[in-house]
LUMNU-440203 format. One record per residue: residue number from 1; residue in one letter; x, y, z of N, C-alpha, C, O in turn. Coordinates in Angstrom, 2 decimals, m for minus. Layout:
<vexdos>
   mivo   vextor       nc1       nc2       nc3      cac1      cac2      cac3       cc1       cc2       cc3       oc1       oc2       oc3
    NUM        A         X         Y         Z         X         Y         Z         X         Y         Z         X         Y         Z
...
</vexdos>
This chain:
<vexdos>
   mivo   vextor       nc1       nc2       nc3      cac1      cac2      cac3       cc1       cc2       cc3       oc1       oc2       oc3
      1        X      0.82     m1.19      0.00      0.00      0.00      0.00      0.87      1.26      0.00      0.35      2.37     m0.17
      2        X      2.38      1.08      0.22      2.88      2.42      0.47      3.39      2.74     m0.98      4.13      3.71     m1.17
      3        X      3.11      2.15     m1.70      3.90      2.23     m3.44      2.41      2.98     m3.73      2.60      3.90     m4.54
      4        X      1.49      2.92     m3.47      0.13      3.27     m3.78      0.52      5.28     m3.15      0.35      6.27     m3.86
      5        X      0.84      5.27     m2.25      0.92      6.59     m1.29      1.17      7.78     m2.70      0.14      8.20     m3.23
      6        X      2.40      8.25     m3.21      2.41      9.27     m3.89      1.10      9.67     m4.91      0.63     10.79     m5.11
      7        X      0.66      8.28     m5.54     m0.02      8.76     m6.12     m1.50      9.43     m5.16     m2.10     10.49     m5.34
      8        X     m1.71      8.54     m4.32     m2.75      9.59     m3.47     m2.08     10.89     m2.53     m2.88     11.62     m1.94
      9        X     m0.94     11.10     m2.43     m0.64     12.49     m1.72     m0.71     13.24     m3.21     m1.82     13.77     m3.21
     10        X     m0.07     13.52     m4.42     m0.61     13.61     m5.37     m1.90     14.18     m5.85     m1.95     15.26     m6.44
     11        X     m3.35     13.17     m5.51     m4.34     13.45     m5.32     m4.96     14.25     m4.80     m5.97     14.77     m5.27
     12        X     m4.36     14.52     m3.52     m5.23     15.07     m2.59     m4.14     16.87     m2.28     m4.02     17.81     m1.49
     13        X     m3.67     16.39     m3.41     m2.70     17.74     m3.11     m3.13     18.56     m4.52     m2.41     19.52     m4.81
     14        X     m4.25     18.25     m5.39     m4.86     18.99     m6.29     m5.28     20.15     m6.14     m5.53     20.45     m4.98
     15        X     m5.48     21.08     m7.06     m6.10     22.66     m6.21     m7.38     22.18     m6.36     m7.74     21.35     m7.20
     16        X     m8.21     22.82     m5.37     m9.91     23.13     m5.04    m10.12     24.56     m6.09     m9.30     25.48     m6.10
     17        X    m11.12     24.52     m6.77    m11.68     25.79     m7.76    m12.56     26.23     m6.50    m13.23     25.66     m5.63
     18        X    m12.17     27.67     m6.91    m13.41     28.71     m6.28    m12.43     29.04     m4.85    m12.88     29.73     m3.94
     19        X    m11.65     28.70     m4.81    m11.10     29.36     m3.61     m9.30     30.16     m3.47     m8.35     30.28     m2.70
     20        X     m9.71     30.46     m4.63     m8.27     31.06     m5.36     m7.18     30.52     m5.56     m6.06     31.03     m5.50
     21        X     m7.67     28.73     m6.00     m7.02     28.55     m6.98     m5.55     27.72     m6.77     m4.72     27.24     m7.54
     22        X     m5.73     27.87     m4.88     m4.23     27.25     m4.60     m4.79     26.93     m3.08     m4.10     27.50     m2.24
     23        X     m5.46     26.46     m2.75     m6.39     25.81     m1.84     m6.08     24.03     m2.15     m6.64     23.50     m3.11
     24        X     m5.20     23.27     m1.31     m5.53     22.07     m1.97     m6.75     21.43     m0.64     m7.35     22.02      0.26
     25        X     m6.74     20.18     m1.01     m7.76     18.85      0.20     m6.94     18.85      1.19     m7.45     18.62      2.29
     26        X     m5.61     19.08      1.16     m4.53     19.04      2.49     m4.51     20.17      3.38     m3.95     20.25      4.48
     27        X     m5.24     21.08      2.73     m5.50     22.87      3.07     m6.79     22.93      3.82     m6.94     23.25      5.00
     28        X     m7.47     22.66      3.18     m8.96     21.99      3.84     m9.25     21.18      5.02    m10.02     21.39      5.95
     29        X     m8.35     20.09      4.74     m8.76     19.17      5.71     m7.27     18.90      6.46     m6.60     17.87      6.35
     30        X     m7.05     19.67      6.98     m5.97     19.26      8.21     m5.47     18.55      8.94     m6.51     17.91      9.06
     31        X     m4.77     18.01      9.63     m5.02     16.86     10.78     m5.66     16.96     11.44     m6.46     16.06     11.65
     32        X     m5.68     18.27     12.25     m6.55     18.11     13.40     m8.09     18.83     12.98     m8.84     19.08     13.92
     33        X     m8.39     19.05     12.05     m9.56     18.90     11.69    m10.38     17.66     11.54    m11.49     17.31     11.94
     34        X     m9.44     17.11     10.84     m9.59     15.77     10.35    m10.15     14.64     12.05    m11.18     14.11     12.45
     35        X     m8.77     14.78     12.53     m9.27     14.09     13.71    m10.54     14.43     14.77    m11.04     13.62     15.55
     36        X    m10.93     15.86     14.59    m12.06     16.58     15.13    m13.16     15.65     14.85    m13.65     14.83     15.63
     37        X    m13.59     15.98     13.22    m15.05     15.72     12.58    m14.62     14.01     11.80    m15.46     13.50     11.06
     38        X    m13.58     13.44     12.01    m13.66     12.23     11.57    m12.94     11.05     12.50    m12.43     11.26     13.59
     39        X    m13.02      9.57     11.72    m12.38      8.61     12.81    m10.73      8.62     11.84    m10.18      7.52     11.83
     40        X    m10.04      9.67     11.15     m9.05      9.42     10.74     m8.18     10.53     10.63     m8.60     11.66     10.43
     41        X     m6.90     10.22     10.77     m5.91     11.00     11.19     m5.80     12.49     10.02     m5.47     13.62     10.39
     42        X     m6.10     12.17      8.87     m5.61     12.51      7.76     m6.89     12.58      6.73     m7.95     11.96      6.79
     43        X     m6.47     13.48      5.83     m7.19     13.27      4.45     m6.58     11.94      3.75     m7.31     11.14      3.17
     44        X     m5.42     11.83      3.85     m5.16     10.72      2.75     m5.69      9.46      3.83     m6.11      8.60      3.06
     45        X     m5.82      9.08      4.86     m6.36      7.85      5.67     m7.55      7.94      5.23     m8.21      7.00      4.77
     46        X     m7.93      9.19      5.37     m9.38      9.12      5.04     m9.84      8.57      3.83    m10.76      7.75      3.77
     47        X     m9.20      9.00      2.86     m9.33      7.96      1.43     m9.02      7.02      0.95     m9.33      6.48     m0.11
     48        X     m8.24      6.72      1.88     m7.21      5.23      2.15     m8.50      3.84      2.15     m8.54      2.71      1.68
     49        X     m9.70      4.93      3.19    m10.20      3.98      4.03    m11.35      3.43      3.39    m11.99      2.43      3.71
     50        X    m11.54      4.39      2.27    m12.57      3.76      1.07    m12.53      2.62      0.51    m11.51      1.93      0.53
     51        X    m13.62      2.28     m0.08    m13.44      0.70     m0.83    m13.07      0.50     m1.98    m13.00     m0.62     m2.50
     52        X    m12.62      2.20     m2.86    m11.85      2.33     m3.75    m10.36      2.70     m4.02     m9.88      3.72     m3.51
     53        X     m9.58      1.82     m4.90     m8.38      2.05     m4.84     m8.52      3.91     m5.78     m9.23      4.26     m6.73
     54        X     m7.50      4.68     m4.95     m7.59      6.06     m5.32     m5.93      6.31     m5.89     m4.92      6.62     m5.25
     55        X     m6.07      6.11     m6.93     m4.55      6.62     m7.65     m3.73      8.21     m7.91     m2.59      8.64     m7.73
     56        X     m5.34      8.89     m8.53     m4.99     10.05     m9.42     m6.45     10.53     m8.77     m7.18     10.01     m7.92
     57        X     m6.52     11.54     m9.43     m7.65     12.81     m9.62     m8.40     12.41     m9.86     m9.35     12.46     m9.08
     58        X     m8.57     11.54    m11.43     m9.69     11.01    m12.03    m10.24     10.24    m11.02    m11.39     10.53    m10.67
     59        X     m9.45      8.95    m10.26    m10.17      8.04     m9.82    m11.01      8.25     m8.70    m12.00      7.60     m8.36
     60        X    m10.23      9.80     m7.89    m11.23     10.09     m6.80    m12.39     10.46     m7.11    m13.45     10.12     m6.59
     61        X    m12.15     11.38     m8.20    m13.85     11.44     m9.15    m14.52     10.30     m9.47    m15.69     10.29     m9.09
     62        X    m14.14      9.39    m10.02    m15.02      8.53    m10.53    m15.84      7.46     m9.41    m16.80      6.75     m9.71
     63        X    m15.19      7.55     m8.08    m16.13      7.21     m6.59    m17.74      7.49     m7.05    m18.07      8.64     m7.36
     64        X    m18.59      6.53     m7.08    m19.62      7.19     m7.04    m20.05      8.06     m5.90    m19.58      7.99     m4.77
     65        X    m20.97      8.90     m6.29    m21.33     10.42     m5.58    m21.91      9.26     m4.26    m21.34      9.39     m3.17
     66        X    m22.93      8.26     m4.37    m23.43      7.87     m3.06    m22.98      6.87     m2.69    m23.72      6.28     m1.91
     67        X    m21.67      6.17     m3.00    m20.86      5.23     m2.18    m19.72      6.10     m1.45    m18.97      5.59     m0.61
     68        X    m19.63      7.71     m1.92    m18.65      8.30     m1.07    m19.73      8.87      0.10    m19.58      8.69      1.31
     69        X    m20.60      9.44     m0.40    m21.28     10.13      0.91    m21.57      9.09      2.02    m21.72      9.40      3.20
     70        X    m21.66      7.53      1.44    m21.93      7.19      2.64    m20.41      6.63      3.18    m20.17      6.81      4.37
     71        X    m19.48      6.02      2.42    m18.77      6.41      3.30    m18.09      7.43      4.45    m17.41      7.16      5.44
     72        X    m18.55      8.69      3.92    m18.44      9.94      5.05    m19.40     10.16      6.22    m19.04     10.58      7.32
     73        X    m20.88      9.78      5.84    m21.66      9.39      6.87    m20.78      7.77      8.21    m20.74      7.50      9.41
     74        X    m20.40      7.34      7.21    m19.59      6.35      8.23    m19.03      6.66      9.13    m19.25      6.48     10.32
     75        X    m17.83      7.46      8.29    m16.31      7.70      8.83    m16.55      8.92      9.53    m15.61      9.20     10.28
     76        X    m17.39      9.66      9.54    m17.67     10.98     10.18    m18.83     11.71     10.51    m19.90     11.34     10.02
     77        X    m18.78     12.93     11.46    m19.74     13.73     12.04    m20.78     13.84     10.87    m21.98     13.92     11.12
     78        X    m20.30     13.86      9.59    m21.40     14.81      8.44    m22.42     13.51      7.41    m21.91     12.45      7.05
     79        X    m23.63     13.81      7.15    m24.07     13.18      6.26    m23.65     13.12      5.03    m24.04     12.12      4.44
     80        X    m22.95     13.87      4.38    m22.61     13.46      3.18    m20.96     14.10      2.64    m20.14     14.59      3.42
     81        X    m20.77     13.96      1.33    m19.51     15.25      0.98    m19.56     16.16      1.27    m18.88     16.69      2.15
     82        X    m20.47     16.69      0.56    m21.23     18.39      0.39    m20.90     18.98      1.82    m20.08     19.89      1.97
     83        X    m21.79     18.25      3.13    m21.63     19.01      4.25    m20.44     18.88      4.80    m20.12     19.72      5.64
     84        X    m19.71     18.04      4.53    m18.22     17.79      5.09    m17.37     18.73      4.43    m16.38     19.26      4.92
     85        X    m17.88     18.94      3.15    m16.94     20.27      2.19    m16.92     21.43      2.71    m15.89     21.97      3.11
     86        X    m18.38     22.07      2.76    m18.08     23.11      3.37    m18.51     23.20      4.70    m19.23     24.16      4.96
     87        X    m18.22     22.36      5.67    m17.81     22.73      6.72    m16.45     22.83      6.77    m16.01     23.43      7.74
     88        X    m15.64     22.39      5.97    m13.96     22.16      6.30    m13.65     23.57      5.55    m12.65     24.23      5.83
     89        X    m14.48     23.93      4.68    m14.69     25.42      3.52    m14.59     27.05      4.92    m13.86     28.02      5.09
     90        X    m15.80     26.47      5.58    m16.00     27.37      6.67    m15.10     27.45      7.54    m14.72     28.59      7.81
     91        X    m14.59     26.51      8.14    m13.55     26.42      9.26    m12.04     27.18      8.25    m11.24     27.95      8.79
     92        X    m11.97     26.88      7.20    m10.56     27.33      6.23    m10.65     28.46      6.35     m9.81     28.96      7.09
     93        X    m11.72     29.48      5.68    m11.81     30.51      5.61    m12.10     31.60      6.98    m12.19     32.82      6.83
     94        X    m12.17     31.17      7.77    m12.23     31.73      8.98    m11.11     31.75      9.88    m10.68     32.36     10.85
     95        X    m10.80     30.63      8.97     m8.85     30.61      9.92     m8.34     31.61      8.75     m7.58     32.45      9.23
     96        X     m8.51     31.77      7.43     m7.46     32.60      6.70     m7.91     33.54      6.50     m7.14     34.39      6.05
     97        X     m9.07     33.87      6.67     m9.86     35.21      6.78    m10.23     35.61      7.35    m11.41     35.80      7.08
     98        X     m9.74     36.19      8.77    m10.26     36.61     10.14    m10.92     37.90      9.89    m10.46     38.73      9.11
     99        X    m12.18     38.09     10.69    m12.74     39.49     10.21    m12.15     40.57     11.09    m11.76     40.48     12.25
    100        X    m12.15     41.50     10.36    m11.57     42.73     10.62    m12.31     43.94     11.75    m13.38     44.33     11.30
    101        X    m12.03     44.39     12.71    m12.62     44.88     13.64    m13.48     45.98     13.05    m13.07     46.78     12.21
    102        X    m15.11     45.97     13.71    m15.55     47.31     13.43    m15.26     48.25     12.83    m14.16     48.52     13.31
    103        X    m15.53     49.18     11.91    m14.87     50.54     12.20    m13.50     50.38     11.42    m12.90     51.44     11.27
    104        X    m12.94     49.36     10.94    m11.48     49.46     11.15    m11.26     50.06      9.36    m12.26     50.22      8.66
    105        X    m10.07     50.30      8.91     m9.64     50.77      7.77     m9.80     49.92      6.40     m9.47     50.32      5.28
    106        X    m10.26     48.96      6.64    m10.19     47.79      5.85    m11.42     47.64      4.85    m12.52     47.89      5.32
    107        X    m11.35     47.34      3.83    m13.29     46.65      3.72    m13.70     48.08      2.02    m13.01     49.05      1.68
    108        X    m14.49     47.77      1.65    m15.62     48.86      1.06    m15.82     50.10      1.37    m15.93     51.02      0.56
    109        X    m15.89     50.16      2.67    m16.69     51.32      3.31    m15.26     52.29      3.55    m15.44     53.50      3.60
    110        X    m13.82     51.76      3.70    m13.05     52.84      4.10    m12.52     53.45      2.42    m11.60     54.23      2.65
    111        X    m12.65     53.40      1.63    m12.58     53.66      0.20    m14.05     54.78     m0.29    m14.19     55.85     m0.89
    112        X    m14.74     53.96      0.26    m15.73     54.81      0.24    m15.80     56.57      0.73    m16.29     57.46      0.03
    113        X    m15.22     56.74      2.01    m14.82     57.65      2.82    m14.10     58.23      1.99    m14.71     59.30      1.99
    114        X    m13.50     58.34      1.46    m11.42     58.98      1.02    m12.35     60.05     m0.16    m11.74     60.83     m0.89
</vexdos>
């Protein structure tokens, strides 16, 4: 199984669209996220732990949509991908996008002013 490994670090080290582009699944899903909302250490355990062998990109795609959700209902807090996505979406962006105090210089509104 460890000759199998690059190609799933590989995998899971793909960029995510919509989140500028340099966001990978390793960015997302952290360890200790991971260990939070699931029974596995890792994103790559986590896909490890499927009943599909995961090589490349394609093959994680080609998982069907409801043999993965339920494996995530298994393996974790969430009913399906979707809610496991963006909850790990929400938790990312709140760690890399902390909001900016009241009032402060930042934002729309201080451009607006000038």
């Amino acid at each position: 199984m460890q000759e199998e490994r690059p190609a799933l670090d590989a995998t899971i080290s793909g960029e995510i669209g919509g989140l500028g582009g340099d966001v990978t699944l390793d960015d997302l899903f952290g360890d200790d996220w991971m260990a939070a909302h699931t029974d596995s250490g890792s994103i790559a355990e986590f896909i490890e732990s499927c009943d599909y062998e995961v090589e490349d990109q394609e093959s994680f795609e080609n998982i069907p949509d409801h043999e993965w959700d339920d494996h995530v209902a298994v393996h974790s807090e969430f009913d399906d991908w979707r809610s496991m996505l963006s909850a790990a979406v929400e938790s990312y962006v709140s760690v890399a996008r902390p909001a900016t105090p009241e009032g402060g210089a930042e934002g729309p509104s201080a451009e607006a002013s000038e």
